[in-house]
C-alpha positions as CSV (number, residue, x, y, z in Angstrom):
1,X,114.6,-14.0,34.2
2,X,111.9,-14.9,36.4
3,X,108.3,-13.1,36.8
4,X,109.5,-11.0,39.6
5,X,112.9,-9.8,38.5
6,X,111.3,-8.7,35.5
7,X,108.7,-6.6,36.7
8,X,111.3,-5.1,39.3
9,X,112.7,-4.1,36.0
10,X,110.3,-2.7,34.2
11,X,109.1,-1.0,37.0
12,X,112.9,0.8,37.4
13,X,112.9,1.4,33.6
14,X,109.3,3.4,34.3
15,X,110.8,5.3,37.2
16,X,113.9,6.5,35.5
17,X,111.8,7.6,32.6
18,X,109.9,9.3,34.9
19,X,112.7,10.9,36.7
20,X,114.1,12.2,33.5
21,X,111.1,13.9,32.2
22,X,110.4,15.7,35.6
23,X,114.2,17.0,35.4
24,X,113.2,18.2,31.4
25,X,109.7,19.7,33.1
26,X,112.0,21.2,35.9
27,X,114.9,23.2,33.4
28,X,112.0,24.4,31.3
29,X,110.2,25.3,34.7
30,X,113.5,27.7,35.8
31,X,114.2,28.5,32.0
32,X,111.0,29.8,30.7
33,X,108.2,29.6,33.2
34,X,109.7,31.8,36.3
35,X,111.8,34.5,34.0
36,X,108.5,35.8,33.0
37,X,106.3,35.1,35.9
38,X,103.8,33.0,33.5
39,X,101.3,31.9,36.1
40,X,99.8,28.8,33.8
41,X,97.8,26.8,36.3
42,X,99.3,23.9,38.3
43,X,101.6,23.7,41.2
44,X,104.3,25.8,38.9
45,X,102.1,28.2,38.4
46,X,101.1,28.8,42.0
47,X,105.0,29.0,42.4
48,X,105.5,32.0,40.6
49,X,102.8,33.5,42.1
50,X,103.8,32.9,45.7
51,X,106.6,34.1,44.7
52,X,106.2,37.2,43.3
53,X,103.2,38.3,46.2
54,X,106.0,37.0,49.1
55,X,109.0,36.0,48.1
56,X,108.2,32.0,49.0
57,X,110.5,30.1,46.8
58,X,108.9,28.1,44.1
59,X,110.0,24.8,45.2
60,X,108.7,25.4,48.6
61,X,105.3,26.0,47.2
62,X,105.6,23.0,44.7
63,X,106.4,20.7,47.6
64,X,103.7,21.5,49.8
65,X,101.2,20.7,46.9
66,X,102.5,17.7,45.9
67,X,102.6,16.4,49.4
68,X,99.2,17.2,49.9
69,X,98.1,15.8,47.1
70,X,100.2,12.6,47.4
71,X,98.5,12.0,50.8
72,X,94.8,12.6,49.0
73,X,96.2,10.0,46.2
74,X,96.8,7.7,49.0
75,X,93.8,7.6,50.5
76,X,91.1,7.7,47.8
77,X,92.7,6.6,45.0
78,X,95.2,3.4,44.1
79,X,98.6,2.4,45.1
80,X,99.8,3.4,41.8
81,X,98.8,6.9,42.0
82,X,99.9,7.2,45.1
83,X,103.2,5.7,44.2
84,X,103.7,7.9,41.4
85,X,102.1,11.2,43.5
86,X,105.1,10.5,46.1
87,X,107.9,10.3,43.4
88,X,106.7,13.8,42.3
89,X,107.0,14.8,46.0
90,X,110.2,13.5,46.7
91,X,111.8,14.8,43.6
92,X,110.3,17.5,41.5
93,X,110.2,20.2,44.0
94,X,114.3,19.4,44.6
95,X,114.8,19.3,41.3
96,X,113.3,22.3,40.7
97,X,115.8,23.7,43.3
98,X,118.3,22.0,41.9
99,X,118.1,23.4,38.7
100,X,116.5,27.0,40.0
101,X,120.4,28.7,38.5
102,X,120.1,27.3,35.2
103,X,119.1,30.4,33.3
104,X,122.6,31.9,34.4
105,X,124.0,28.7,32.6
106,X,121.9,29.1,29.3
107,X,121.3,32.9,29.2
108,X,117.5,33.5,27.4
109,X,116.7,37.2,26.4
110,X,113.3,37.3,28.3
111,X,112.0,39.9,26.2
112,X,110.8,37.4,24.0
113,X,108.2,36.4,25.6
114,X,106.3,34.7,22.6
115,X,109.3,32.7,22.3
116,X,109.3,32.1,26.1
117,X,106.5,30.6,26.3
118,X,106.9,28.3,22.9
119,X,109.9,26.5,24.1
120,X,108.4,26.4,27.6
121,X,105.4,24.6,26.8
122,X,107.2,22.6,24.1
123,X,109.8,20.8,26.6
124,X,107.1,20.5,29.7
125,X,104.6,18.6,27.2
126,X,107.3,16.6,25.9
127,X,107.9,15.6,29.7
128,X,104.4,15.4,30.7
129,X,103.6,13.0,27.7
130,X,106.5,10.8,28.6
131,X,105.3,10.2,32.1
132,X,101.0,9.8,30.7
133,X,103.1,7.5,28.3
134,X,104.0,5.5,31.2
135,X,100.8,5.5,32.4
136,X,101.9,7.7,35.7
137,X,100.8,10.9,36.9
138,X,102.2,14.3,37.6
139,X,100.4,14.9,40.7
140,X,99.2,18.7,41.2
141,X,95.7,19.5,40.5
142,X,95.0,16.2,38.1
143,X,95.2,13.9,41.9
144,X,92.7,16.4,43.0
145,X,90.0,15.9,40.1
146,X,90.3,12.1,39.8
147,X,89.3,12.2,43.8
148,X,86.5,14.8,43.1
149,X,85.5,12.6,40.0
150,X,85.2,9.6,41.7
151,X,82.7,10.9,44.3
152,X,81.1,13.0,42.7
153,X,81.3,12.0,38.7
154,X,82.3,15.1,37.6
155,X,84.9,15.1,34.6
156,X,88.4,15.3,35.6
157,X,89.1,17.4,32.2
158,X,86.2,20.3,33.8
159,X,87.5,20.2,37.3
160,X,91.1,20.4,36.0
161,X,90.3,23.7,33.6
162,X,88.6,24.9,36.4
163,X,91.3,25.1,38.8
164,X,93.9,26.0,36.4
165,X,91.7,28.6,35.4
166,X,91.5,30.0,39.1
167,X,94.9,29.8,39.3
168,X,95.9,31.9,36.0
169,X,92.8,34.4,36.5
170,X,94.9,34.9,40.4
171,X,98.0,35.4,38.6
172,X,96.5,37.8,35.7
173,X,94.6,39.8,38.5
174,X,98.0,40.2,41.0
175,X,100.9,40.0,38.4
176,X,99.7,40.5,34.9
177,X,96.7,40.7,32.9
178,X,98.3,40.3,29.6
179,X,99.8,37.5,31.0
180,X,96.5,35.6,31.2
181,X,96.6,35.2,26.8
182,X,100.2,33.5,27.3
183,X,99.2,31.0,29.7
184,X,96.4,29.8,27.8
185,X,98.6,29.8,24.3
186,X,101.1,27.8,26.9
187,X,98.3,25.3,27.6
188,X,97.1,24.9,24.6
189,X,100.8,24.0,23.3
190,X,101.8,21.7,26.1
191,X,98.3,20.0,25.6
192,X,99.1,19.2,21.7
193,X,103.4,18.1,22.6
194,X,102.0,16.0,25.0
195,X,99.0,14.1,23.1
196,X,102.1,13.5,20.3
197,X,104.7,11.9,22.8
198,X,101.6,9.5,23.9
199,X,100.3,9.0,20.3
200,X,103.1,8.9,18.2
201,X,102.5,10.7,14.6
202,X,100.0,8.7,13.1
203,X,101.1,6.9,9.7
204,X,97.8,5.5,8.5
205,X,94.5,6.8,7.9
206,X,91.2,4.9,8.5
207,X,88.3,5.1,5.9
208,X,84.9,3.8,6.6
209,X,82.7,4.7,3.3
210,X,78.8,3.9,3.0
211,X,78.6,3.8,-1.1
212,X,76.3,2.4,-2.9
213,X,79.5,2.1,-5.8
214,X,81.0,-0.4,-2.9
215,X,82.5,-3.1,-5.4
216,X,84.5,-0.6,-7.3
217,X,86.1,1.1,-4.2
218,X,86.7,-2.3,-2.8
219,X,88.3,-3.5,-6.1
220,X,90.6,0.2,-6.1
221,X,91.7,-0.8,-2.5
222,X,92.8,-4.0,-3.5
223,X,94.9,-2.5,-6.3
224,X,96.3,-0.2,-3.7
225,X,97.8,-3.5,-1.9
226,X,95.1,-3.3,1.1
227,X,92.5,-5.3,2.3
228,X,89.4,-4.2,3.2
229,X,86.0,-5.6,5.3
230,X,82.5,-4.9,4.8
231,X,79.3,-4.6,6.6
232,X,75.4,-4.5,6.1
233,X,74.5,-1.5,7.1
234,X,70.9,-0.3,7.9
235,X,70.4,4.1,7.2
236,X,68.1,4.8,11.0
237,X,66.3,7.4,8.8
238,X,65.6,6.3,5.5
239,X,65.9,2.6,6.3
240,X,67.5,1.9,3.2
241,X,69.9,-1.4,3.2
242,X,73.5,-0.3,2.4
243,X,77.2,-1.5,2.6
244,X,79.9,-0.2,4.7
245,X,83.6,-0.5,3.7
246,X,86.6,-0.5,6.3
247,X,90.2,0.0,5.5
248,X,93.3,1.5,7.0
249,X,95.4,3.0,4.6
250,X,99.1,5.2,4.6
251,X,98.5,8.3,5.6
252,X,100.4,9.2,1.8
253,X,97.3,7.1,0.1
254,X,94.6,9.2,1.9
255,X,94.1,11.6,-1.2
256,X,94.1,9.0,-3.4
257,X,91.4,7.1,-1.7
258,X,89.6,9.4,-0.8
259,X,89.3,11.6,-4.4
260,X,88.7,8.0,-6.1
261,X,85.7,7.2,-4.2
262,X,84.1,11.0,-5.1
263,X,84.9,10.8,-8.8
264,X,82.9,7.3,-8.3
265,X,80.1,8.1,-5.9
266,X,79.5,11.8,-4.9
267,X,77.2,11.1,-2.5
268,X,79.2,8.6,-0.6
269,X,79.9,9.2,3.4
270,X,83.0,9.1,3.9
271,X,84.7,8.9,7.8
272,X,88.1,9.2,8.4
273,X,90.3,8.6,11.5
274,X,94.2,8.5,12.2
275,X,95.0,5.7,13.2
276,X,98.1,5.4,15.6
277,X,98.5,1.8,15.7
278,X,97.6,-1.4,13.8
279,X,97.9,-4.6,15.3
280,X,96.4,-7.0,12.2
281,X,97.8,-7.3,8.8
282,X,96.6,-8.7,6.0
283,X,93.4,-10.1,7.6
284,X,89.8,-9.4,6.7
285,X,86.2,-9.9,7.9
286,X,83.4,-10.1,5.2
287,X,80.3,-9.8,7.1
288,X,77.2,-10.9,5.6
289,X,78.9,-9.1,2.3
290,X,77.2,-10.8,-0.9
């Protein structure tokens, strides 16, 4: 297969992911979102409240933001934002139509609102991360604060919150006030699924230790089947010379590790990370170690 047929492909394979997540945001959108008017930010959440103050169909409301923001994505920022801006355009809101009868299909008691809102946020971040995972975007407000962050520097993360927040403190004052704790239990939720479905669970567990006991804990590490590198290190406010071990262990060998090196040294520093993906095996850097 030649260059271009293959990136004809891959680009298909991205747009069908995409396309199946958007339908997954869309049923949770009918299912749990609009049954209980949670007004959680975003174009959806500007939906329900258009809805609710006039009667204006969701959809409706959801097209005319993404197409907005698709022609703002097309002239400030690249053509694969914009691409993946118009997708939304085309599709979500008549998806969302589509699918607006599917709670008389799969009948929810809406009483439950805790539960409501679990399963809502639950299968919209699993959506959302799949399209991040892709490295495409959802349009809405996100479009909106990459274009103010890009003149202005401003983090897309504040400008986003900020918006949203506008949006849910509209819907708490004109629908709900309660509702307000729900959508930011929502946000929270779909936040976390999401970060998952990009990340992965993380299997291993990165240690960096400053020890002065540093031949010991390298020598337990290699009896735990791992290999490790070390570094001169220099303390900024004592100044005294020390080493620094790096390893990446299994996530099931992080107690292990780390009780061993505090039964051995209890004043080591000790930093761990997860780690999500490791490229090297069985390869090692020993630099300036003596």
């Amino acid at each position: 297969m030649d260059n271009s047929k293959k990136k004809v492909s891959i680009s298909y394979k991205r747009y069908l992911k995409f396309l199946l997540a958007l339908v997954l945001i869309a049923i949770s959108y009918n299912l749990f979102i609009i049954p209980i008017n949670l007004v959680a930010g975003g174009a959806g959440g500007l939906g329900v409240l258009f809805n609710n103050l006039f009667g204006i169909n969701p959809s409706f409301i959801i097209f005319i933001e993404s197409f907005i923001t698709f022609i703002l994505a097309y002239i400030f920022l690249d053509l694969d934002q914009a691409c993946s801006t118009l997708f939304v355009a085309a599709f979500y809101p008549v998806l969302v139509r589509v699918t607006s009868n599917v709670s008389d299909i799969f009948v929810i008691d809406t009483h439950h609102v805790l539960l409501m809102v679990l399963f809502g946020a639950i299968l919209t971040g699993i959506g959302q991360g799949l399209i991040f995972k892709e490295n495409l975007n959802i349009g809405g407000f996100s479009v909106l604060a990459k274009v103010v962050y890009k003149y202005t520097n401003i983090s897309v993360t504040y400008t986003n919150a900020f918006m949203n927040g506008i949006v849910i403190i509209l819907g708490a004052f004109f629908i709900k006030f309660s509702m307000i704790l729900y959508a930011i239990l929502f946000i929270f939720i779909l936040r976390y699924v999401s970060e998952r479905i990009i990340l992965g669970v993380s299997s291993n567990k990165t240690f960096k230790i400053i020890s002065s006991k540093y031949q010991r804990i390298e020598k337990y590490i290699h009896s735990l089947g791992h290999d490790v590198t070390i570094y001169d290190t220099v303390g900024a406010y004592k100044g005294g010379d020390a080493k620094l071990l790096m390893t990446v262990v299994p996530t099931s060998e992080f107690i292990l590790l780390r009780d061993y090196v505090r039964s051995v040294d209890k004043k080591a520093f000790i930093f761990v990370t997860n780690t999500y993906e490791v490229g090297m095996q069985d390869y090692s850097i020993r630099k300036g170690a003596k």
